[in-house]
gemmi code that builds the backbone of each chain (N, CA, C; Angstrom):
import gemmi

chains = {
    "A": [
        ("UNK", (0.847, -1.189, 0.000), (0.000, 0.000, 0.000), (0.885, 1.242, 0.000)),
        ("UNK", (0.515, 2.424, -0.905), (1.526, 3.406, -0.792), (1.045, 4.388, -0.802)),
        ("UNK", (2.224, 5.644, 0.310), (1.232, 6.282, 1.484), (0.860, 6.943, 0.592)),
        ("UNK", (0.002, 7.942, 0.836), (-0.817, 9.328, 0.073), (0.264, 10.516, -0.248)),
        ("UNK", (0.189, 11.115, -0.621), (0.609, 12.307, -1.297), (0.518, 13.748, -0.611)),
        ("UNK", (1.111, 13.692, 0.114), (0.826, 15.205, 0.588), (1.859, 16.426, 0.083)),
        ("UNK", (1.845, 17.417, 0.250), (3.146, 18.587, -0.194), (3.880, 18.694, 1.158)),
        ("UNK", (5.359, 18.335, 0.773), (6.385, 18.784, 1.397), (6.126, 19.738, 3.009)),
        ("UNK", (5.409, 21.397, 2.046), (5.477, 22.498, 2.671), (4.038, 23.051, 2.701)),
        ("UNK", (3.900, 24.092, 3.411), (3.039, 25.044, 3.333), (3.009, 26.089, 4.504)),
        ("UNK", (2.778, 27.493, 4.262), (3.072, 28.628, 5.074), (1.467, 29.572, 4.855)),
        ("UNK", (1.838, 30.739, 5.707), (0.865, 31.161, 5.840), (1.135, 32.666, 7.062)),
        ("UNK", (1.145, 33.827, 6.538), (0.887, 34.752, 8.091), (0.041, 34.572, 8.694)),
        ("UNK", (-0.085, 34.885, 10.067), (-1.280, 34.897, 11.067), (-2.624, 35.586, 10.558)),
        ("UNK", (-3.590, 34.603, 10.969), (-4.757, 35.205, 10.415), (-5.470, 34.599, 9.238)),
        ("UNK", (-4.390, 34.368, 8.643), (-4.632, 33.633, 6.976), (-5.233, 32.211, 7.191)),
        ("UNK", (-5.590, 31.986, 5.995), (-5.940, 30.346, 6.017), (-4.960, 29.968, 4.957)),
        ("UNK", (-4.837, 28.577, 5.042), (-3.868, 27.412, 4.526), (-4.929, 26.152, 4.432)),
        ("UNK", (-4.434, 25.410, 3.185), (-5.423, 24.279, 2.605), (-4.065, 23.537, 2.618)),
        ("UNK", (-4.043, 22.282, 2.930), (-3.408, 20.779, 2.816), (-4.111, 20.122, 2.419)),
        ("UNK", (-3.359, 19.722, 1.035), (-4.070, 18.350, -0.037), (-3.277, 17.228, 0.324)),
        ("UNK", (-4.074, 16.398, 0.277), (-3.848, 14.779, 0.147), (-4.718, 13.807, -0.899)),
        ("UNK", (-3.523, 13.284, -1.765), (-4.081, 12.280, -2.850), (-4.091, 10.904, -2.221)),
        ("UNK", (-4.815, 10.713, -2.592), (-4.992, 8.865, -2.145), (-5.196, 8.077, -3.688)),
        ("UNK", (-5.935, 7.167, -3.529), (-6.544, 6.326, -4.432), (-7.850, 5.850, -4.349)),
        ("UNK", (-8.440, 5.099, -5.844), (-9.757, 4.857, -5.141), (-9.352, 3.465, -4.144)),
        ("UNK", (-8.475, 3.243, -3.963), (-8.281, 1.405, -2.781), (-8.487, 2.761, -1.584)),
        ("UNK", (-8.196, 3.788, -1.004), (-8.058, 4.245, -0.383), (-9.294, 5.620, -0.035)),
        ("UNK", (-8.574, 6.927, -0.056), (-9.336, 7.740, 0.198), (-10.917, 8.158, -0.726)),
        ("UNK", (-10.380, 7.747, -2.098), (-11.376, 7.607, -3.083), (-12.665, 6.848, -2.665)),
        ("UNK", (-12.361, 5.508, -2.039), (-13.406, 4.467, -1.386), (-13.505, 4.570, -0.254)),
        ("UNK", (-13.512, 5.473, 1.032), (-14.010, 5.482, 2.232), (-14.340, 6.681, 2.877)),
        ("UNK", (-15.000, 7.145, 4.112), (-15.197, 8.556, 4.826), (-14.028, 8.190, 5.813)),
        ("UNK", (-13.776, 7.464, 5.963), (-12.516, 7.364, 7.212), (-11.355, 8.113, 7.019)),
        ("UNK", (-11.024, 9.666, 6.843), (-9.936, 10.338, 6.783), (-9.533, 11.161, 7.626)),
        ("UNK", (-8.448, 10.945, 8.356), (-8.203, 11.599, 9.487), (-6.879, 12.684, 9.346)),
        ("UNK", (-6.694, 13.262, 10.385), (-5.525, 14.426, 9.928), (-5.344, 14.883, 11.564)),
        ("UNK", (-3.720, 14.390, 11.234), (-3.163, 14.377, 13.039), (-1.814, 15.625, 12.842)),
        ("UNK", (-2.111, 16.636, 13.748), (-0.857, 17.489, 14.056), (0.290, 16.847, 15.039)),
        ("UNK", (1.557, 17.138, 14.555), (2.450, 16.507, 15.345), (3.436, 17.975, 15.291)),
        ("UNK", (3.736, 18.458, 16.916), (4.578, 19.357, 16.773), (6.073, 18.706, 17.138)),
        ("UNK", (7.324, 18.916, 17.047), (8.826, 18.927, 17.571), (8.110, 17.594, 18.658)),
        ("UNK", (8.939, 16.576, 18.682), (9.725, 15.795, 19.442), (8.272, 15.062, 20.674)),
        ("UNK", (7.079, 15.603, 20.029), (5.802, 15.036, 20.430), (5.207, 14.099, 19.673)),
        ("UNK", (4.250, 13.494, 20.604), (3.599, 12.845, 19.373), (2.252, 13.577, 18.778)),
        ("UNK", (1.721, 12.646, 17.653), (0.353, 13.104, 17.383), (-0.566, 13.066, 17.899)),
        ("UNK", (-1.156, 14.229, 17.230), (-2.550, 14.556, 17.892), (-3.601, 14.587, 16.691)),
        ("UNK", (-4.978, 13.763, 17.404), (-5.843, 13.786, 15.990), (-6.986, 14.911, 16.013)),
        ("UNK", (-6.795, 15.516, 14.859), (-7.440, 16.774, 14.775), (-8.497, 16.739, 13.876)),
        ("UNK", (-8.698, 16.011, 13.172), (-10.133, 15.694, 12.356), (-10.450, 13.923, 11.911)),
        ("UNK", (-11.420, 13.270, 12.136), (-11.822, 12.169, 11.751), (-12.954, 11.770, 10.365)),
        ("UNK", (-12.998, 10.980, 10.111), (-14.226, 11.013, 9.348), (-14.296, 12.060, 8.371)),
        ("UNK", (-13.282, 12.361, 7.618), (-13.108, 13.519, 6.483), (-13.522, 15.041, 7.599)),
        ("UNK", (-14.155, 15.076, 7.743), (-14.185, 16.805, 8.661), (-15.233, 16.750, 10.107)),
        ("UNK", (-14.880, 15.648, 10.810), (-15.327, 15.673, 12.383), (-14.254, 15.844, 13.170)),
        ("UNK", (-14.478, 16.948, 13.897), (-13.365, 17.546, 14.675), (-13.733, 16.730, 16.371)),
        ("UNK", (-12.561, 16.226, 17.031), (-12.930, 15.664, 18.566), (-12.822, 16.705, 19.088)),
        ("UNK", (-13.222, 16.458, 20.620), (-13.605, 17.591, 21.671), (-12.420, 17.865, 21.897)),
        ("UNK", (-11.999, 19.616, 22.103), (-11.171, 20.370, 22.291), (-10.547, 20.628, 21.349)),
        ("UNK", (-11.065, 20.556, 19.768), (-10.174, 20.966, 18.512), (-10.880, 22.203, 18.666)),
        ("UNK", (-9.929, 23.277, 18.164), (-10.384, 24.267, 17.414), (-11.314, 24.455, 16.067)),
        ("UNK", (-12.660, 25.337, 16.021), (-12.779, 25.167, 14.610), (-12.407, 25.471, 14.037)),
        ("UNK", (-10.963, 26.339, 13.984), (-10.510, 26.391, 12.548), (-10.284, 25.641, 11.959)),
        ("UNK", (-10.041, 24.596, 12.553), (-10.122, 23.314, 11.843), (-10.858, 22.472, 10.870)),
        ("UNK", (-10.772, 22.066, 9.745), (-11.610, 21.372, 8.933), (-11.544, 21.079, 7.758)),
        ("UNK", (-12.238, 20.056, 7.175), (-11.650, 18.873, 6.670), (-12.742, 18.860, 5.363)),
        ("UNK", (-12.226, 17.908, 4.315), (-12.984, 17.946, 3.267), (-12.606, 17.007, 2.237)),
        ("UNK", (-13.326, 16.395, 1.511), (-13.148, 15.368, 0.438), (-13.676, 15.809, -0.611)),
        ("UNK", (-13.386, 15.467, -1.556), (-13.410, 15.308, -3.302), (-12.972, 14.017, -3.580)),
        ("UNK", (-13.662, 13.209, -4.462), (-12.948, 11.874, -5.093), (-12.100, 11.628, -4.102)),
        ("UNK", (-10.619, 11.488, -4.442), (-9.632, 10.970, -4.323), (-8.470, 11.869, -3.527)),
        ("UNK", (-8.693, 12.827, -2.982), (-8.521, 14.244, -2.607), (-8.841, 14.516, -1.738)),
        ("UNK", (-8.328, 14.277, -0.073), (-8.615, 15.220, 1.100), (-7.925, 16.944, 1.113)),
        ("UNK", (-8.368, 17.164, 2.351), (-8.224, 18.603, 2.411), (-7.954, 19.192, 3.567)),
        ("UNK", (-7.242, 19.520, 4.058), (-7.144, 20.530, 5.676), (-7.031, 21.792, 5.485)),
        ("UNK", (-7.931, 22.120, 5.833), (-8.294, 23.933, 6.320), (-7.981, 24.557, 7.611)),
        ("UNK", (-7.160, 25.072, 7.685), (-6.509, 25.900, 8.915), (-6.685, 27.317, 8.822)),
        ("UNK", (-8.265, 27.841, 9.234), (-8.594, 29.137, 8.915), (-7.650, 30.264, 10.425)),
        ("UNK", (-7.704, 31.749, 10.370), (-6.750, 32.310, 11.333), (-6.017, 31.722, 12.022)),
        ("UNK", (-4.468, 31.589, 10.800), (-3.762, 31.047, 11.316), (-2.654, 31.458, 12.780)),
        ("UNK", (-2.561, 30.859, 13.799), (-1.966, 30.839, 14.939), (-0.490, 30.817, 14.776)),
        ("UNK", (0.042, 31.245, 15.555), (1.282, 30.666, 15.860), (1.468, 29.298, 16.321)),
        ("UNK", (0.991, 29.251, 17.178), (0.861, 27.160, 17.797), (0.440, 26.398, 16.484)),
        ("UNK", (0.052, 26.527, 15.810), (-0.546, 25.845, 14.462), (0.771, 25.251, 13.354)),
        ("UNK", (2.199, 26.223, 13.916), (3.038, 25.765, 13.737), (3.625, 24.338, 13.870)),
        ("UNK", (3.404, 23.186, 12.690), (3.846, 21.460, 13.300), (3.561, 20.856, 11.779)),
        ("UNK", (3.876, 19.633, 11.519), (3.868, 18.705, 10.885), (2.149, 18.238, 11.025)),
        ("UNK", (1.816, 17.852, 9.964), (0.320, 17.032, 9.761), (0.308, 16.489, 8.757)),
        ("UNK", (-0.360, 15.417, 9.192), (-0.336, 14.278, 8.657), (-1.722, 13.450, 8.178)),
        ("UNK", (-2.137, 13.669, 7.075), (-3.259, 12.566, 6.930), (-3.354, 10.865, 6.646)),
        ("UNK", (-4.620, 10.689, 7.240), (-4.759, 9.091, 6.972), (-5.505, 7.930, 6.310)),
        ("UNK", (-5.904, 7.476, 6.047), (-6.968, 6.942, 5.410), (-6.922, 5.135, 5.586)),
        ("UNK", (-8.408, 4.867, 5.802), (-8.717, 3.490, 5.928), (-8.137, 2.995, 4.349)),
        ("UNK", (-7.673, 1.690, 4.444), (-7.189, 0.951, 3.529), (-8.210, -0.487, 3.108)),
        ("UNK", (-8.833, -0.873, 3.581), (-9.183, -2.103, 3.913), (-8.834, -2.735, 4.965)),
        ("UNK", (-9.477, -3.679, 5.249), (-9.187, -4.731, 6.934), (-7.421, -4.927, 6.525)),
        ("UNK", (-7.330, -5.721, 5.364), (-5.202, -6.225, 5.870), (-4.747, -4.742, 5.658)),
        ("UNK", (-4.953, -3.869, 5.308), (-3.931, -2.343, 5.312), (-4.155, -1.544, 6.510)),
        ("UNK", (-5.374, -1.671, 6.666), (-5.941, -0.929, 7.703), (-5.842, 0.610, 7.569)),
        ("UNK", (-4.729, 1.346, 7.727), (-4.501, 2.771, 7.420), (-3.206, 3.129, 6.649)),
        ("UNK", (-3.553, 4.165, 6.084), (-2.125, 4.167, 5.083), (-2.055, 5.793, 5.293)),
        ("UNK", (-0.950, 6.388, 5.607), (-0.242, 8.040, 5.908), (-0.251, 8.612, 5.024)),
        ("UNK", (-0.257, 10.175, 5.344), (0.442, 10.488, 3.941), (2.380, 10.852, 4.216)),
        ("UNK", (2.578, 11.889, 3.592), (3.972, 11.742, 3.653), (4.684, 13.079, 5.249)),
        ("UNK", (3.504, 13.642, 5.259), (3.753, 14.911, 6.028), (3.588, 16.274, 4.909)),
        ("UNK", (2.919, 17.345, 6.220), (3.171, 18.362, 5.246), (3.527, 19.373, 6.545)),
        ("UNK", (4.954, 20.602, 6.243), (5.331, 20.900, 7.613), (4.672, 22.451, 7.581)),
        ("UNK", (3.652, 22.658, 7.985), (2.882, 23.894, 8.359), (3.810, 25.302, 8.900)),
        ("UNK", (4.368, 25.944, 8.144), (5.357, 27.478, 8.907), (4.222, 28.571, 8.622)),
        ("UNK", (3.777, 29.215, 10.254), (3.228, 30.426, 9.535), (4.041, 31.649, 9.990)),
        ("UNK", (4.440, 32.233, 9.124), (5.263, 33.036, 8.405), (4.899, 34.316, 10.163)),
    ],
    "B": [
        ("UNK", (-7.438, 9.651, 33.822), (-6.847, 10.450, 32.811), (-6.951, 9.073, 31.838)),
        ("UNK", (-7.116, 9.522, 30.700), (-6.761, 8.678, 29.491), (-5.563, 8.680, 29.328)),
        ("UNK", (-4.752, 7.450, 29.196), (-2.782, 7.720, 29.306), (-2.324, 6.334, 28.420)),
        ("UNK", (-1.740, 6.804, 27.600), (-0.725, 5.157, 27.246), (0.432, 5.729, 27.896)),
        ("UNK", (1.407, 4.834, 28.030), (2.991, 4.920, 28.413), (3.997, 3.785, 27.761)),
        ("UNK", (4.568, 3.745, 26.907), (5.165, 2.850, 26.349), (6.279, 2.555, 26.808)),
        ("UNK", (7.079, 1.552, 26.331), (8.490, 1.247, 27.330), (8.915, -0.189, 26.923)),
        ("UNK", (10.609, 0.087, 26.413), (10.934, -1.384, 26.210), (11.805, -1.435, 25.140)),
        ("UNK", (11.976, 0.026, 24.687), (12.949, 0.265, 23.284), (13.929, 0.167, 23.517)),
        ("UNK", (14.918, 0.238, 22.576), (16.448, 0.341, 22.557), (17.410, 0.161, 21.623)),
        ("UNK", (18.354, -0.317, 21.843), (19.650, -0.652, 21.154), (19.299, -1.934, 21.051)),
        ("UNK", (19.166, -2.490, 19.857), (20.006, -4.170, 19.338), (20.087, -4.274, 17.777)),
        ("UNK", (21.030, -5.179, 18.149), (21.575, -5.421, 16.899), (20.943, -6.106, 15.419)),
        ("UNK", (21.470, -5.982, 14.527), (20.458, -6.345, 13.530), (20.208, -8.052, 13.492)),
        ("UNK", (18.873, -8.519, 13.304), (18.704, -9.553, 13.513), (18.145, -10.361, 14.893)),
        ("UNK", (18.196, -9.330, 16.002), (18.319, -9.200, 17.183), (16.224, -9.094, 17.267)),
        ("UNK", (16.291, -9.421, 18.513), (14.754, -8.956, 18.643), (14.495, -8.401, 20.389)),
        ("UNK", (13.333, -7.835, 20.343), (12.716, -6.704, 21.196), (11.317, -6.991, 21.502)),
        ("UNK", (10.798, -6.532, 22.844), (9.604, -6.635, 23.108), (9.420, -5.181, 23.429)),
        ("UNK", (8.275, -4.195, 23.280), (7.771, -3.035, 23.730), (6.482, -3.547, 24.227)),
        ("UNK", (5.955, -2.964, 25.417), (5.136, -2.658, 26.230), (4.056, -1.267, 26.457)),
        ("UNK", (3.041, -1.665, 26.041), (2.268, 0.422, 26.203), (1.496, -0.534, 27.420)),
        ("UNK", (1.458, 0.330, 28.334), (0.314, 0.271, 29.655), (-1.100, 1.339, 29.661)),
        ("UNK", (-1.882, 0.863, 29.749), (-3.131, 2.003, 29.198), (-3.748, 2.328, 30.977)),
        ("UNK", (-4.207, 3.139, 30.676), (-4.670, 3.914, 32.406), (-6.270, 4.797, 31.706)),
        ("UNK", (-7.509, 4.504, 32.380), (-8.154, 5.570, 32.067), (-8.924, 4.671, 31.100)),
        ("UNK", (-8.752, 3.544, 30.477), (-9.753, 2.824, 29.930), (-9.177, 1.237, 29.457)),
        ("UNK", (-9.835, 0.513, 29.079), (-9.790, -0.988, 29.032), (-8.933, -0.908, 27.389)),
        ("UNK", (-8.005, -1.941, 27.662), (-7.452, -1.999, 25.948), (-8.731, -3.239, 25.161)),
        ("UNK", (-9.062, -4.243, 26.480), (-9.438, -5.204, 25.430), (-10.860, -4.940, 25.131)),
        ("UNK", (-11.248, -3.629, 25.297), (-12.685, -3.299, 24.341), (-12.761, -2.444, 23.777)),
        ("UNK", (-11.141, -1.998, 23.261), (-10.860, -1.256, 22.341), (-9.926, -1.967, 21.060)),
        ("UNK", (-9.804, -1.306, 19.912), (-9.149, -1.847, 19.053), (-7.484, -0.578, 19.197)),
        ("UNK", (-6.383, -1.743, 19.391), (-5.112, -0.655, 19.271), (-4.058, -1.024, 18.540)),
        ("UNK", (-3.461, 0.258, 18.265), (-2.656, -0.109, 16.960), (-0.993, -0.065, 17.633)),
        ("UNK", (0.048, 0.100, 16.759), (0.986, 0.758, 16.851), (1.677, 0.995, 15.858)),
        ("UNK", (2.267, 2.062, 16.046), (2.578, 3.229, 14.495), (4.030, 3.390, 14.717)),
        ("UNK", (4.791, 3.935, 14.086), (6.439, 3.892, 14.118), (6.353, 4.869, 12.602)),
        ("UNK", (7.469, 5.773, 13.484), (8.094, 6.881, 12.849), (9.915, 6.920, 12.843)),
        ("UNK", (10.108, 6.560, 11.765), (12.007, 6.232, 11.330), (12.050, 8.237, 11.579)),
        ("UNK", (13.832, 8.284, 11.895), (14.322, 9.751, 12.481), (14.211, 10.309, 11.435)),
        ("UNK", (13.547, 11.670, 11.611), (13.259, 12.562, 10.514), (12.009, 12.571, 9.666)),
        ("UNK", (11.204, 11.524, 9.711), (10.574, 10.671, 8.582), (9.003, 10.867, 8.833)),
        ("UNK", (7.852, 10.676, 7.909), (6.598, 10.373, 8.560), (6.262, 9.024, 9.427)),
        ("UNK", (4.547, 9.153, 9.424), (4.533, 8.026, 10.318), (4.056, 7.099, 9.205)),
        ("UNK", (4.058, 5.773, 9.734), (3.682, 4.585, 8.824), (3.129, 3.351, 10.169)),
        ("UNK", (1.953, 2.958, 9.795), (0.930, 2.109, 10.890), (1.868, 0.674, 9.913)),
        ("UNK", (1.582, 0.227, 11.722), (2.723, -1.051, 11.734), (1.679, -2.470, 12.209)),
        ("UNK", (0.437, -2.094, 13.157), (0.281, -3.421, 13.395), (-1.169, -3.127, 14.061)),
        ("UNK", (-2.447, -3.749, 14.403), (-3.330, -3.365, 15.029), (-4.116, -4.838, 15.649)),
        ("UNK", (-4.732, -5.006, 16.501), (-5.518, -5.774, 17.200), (-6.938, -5.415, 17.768)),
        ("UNK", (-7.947, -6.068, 17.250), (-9.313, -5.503, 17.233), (-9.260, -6.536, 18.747)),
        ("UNK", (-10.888, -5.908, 19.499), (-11.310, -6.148, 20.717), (-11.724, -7.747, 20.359)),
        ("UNK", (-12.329, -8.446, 19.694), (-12.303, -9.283, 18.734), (-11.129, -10.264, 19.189)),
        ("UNK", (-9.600, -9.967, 19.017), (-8.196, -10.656, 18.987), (-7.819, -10.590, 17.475)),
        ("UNK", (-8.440, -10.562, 16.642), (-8.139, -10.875, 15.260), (-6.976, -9.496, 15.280)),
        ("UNK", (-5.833, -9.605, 14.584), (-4.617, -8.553, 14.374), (-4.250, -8.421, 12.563)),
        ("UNK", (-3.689, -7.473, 12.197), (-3.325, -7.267, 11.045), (-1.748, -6.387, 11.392)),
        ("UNK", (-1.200, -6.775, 9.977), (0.133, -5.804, 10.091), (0.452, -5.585, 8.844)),
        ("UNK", (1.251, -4.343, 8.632), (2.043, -3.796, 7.887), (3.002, -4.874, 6.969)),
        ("UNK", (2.739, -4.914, 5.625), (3.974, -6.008, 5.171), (5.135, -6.048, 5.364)),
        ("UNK", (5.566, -4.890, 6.119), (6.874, -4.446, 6.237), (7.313, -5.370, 7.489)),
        ("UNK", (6.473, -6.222, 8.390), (7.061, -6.594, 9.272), (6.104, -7.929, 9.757)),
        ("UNK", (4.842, -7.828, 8.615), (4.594, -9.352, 8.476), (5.455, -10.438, 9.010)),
        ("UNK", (5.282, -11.531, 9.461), (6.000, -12.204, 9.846), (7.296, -12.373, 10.976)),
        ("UNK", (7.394, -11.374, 11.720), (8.482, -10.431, 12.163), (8.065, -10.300, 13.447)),
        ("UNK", (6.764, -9.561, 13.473), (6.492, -8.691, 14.532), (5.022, -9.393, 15.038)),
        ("UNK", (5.236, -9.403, 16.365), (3.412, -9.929, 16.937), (2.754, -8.895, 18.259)),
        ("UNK", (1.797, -8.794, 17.824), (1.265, -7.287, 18.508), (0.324, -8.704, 19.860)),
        ("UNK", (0.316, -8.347, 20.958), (-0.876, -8.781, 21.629), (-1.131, -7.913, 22.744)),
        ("UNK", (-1.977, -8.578, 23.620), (-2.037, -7.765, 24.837), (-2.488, -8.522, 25.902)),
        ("UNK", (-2.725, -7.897, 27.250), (-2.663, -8.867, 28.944), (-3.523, -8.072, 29.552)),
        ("UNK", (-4.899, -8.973, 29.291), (-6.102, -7.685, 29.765), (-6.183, -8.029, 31.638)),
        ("UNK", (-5.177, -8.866, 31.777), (-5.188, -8.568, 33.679), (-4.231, -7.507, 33.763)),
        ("UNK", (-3.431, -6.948, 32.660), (-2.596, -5.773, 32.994), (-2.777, -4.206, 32.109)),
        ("UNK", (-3.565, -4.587, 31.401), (-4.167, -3.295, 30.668), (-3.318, -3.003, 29.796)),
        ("UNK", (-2.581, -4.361, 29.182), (-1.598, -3.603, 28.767), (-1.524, -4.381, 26.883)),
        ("UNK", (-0.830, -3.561, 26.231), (-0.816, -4.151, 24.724), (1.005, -4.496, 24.266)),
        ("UNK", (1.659, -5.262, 23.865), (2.763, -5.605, 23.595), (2.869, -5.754, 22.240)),
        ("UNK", (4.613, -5.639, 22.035), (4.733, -5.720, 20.435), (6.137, -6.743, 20.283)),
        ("UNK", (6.110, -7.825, 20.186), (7.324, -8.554, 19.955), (7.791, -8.413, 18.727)),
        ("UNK", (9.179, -8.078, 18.672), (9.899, -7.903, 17.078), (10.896, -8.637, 16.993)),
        ("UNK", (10.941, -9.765, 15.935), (11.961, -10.261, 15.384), (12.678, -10.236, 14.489)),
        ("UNK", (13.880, -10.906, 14.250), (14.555, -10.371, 13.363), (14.714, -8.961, 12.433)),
        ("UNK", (14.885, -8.209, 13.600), (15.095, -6.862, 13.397), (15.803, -6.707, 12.068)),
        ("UNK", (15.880, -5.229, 11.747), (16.263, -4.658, 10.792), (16.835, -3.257, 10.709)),
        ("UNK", (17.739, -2.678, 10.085), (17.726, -1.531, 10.305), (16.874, -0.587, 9.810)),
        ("UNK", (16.284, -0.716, 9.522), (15.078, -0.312, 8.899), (13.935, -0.215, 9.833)),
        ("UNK", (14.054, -0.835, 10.870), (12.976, -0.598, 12.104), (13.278, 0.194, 12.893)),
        ("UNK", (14.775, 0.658, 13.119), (14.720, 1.672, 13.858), (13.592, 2.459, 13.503)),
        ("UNK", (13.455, 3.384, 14.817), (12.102, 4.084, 14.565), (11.967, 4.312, 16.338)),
        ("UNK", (10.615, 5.946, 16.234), (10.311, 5.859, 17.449), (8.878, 4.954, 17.224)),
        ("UNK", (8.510, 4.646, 18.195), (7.276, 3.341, 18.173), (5.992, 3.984, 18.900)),
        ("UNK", (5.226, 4.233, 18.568), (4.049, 4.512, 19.306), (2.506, 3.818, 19.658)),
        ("UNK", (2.220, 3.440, 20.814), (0.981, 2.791, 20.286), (-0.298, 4.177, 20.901)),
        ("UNK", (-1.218, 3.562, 19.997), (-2.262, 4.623, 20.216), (-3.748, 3.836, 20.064)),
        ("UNK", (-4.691, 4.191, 20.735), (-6.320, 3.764, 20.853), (-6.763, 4.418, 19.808)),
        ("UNK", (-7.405, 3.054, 19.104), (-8.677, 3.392, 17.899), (-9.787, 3.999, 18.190)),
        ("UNK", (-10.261, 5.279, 17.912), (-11.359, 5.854, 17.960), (-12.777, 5.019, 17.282)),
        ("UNK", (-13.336, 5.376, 19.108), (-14.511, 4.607, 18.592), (-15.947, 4.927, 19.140)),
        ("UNK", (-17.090, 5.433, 18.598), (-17.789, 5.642, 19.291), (-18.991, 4.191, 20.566)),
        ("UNK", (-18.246, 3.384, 19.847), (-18.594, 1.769, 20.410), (-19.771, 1.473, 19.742)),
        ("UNK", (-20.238, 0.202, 20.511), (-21.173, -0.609, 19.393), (-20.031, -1.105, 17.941)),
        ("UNK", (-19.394, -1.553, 18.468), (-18.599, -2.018, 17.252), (-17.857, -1.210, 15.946)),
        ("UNK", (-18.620, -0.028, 15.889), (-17.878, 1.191, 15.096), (-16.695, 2.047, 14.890)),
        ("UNK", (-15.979, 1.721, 14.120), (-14.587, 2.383, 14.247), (-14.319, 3.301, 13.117)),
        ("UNK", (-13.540, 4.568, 13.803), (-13.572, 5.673, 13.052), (-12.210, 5.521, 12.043)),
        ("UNK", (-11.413, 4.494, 12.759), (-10.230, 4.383, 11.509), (-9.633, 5.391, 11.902)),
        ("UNK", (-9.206, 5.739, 13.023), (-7.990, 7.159, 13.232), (-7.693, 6.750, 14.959)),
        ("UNK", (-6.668, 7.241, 15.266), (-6.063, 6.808, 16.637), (-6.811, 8.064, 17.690)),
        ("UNK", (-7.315, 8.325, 18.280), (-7.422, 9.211, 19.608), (-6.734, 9.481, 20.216)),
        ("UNK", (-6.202, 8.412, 21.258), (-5.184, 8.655, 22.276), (-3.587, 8.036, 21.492)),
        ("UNK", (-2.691, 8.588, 22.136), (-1.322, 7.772, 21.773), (-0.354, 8.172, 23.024)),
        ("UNK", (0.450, 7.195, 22.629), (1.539, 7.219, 23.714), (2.763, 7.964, 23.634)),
        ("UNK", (3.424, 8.681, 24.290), (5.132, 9.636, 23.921), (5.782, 8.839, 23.164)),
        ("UNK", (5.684, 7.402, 22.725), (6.926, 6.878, 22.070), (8.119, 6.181, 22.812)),
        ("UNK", (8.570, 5.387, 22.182), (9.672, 4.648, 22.660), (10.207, 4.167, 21.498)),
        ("UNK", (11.818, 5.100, 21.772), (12.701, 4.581, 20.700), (13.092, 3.227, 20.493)),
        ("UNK", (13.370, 3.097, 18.999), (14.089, 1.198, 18.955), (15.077, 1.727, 17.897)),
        ("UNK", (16.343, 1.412, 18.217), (17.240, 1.458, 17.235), (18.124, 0.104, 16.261)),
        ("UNK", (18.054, 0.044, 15.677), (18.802, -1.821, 15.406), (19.792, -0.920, 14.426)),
        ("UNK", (20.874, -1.387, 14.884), (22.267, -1.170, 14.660), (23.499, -1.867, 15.095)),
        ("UNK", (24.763, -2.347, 14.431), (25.837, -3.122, 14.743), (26.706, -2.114, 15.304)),
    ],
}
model = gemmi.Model(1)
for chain_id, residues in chains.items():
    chain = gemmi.Chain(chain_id)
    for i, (resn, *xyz) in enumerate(residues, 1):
        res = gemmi.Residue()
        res.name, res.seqid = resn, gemmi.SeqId(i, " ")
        for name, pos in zip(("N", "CA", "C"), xyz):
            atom = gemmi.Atom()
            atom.name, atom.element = name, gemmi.Element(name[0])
            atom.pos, atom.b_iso = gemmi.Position(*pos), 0.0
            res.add_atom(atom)
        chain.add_residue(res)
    model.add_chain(chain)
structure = gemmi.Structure()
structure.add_model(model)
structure.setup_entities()
């Protein structure tokens, strides 16, 4: 199984919004709602910040939020923060033997 | 508190094998489904192995055959035996709880996770 596609980078000044794409496939994001998207800052672990393509758990921010097309997730990080500064990562159900497949990282700098 | 704590990483050599340990606090592992995920230095993450409430387990081909995930529901706890290491497993190791609203439903994304515990395999 091979992970998803995310971009390298992405920036943003405070205030701004920032979109993170993720390609999958149809074995993958194409064929399920199960897409999740976990922030990981420096030398922590992750944290899951949206489930189910755009269900945020208790104590996310809403700037937070999430979105599908085909084959194509999405993270929306509206007024962007300073703390918003970290690595994220999306995921997607694979089937029962894959179970979940990553994407590559994308490292969030807001400017 | 909802808490994993993992523990059990280290140094061995290639070919060499390892047991890691996550201890869960704050809720039951065996009526949850849990995974564990591993991140090589520098690198993203990549899901390595999971065990439904069920017992039935799946893994990563990368360590198919290699690696056996279980757990000790008199100790709350989930384990990961690795054999015949690789250098390629170095990695920090994390296990984390499958989100679930219960009734059998799984959201396919981790909730809780643990700080990690390094494994290095190196001569």
């Amino acid at each position: 199984q091979s992970a998803l596609t995310q971009p390298p980078s992405a920036s943003g000044s405070p205030g701004q919004s920032v979109t993170i794409s993720c390609t999958g496939t149809s074995s993958d994001v194409g064929n399920y709602k199960y897409v999740s998207w976990y922030q990981q800052h420096p030398g922590k672990a992750p944290k899951l910040m949206i489930y189910e393509v755009n269900q945020r758990p208790s104590g996310v921010p809403d700037r937070f939020s999430g979105s599908k097309s085909g084959s194509t997730a999405s993270l929306t990080v509206s007024g962007l923060q300073a703390e918003d500064e970290a690595d994220y990562y999306c995921s997607s159900y694979a089937g029962s033997n894959d179970f979940v497949v990553f994407g590559g990282g994308t490292k969030l700098t807001v400017l | 508190e909802v808490q994993l704590v993992e523990s059990g990483g280290g140094l061995v050599q290639p070919g060499g094998s390892l047991t890691l340990s996550c201890a869960a606090s704050g809720f039951t592992v065996s009526t949850n489904y849990m995974t564990w995920v591993r991140q090589p230095p520098g690198k993203g993450l990549e899901w390595v192995s999971v065990i439904y409430s069920a017992g039935s387990t799946y893994y990563a081909d990368s360590v198919k055959g290699r690696f056996t995930v279980s757990r000790d529901n008199s100790k709350n706890t989930l384990s990961l035996q690795m054999n015949s290491l690789r250098v390629e497993d170095t990695a920090v190791y994390y296990c984390a709880r499958g989100a679930t609203p219960g009734n059998y439903y799984y959201y396919y994304a981790m909730d809780v996770w643990g700080q990690g515990t390094t494994v290095t395999v190196s001569s």
